[in-house]
C-alpha positions as CSV (number, residue, x, y, z in Angstrom):
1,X,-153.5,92.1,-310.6
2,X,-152.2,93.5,-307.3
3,X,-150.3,95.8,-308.6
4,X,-153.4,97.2,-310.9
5,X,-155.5,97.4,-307.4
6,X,-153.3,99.7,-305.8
7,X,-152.8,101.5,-308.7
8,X,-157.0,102.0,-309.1
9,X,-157.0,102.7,-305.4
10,X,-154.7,105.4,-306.0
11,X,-156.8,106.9,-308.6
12,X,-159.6,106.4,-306.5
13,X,-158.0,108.9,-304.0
14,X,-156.5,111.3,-306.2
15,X,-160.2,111.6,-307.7
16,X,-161.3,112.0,-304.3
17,X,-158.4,114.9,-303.7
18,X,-160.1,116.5,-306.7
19,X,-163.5,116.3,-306.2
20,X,-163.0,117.9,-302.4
21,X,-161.3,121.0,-304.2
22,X,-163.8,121.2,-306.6
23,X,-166.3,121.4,-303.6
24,X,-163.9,123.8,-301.9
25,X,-163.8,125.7,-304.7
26,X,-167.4,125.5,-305.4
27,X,-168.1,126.7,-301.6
28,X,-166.1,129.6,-302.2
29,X,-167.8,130.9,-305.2
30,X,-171.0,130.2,-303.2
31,X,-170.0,131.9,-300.7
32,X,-169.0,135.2,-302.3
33,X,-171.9,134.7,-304.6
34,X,-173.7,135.2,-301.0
35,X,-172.1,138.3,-300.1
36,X,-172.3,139.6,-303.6
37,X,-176.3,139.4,-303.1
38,X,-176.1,141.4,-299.5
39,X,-174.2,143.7,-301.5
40,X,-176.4,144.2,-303.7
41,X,-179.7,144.3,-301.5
42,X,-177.9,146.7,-299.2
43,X,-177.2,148.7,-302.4
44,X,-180.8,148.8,-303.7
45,X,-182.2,149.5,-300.0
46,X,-179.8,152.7,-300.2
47,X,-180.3,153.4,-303.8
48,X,-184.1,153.3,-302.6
49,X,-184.0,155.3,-299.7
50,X,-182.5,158.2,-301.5
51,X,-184.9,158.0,-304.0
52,X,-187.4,157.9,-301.3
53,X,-185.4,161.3,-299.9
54,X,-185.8,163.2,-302.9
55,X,-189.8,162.2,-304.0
56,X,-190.4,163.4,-300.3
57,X,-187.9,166.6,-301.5
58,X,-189.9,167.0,-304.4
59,X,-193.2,167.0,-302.8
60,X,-192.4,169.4,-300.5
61,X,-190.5,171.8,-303.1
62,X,-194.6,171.4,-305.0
63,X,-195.7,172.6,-301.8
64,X,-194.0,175.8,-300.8
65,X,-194.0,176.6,-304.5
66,X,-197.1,178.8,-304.2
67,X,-195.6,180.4,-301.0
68,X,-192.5,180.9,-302.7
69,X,-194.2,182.5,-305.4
70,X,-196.6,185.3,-304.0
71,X,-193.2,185.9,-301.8
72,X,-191.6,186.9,-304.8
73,X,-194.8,188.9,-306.4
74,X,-195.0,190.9,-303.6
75,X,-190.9,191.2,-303.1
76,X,-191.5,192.5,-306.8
77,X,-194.3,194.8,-306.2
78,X,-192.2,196.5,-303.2
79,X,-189.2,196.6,-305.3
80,X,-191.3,198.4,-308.1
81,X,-193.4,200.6,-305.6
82,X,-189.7,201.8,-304.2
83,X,-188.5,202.2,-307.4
84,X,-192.1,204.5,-308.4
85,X,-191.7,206.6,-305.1
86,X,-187.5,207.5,-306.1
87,X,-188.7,208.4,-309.4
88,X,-192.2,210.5,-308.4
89,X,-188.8,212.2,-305.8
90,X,-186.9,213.2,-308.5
91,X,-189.5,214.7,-310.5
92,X,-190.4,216.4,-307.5
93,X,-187.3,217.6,-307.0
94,X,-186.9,219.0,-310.6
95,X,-190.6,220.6,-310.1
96,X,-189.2,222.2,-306.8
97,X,-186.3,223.8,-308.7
98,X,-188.3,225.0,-311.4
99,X,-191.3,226.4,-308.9
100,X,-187.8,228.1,-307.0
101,X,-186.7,229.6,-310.3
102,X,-190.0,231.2,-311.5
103,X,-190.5,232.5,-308.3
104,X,-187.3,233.7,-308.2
105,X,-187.7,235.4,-311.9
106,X,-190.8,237.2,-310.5
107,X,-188.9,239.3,-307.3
């Protein structure tokens, strides 16, 4: 009967050595579950900050659009009044020539 005490005692503490490492073990897992969160929160907050950067991106692109636009009509209309003005000189040119040959047909 002794004997069986001791023997139940020494269950008794081996359960005991078990249930602390379950705890331990249990602790842990909290405890990266924990930093897995902050992970993640710091994650999202950066994932929403940039999403924040590019609406505020994006509403300023919608916003220099028209700006951007009559720049490049009126870069256009230069481009094509330059291109107008070379070709109204070349026809001068040949105009010239011709006016020089007549004239020079008629001395």
């Amino acid at each position: 009967n002794n004997n069986n005490n001791s023997n139940n005692s020494g269950d008794a503490v081996e359960q005991m050595r078990l249930v602390d490492k379950l705890k331990q073990r249990l602790e842990a897992m909290e405890m990266r579950e924990h930093r897995l969160n902050k992970d993640v929160v710091v994650a999202l907050n950066a994932a929403n900050d940039e999403e924040a950067e590019l609406q505020r991106r994006l509403v300023r692109f919608h916003e220099e659009l028209p700006r951007f636009r009559s720049e490049l009509r009126r870069e256009m209309k230069q481009a094509m009044l330059r291109f107008v003005r070379a070709q109204i000189r070349q026809q001068q040119h040949v105009i010239d020539r011709w006016h020089q040959c007549a004239l020079n047909s008629f001395m």
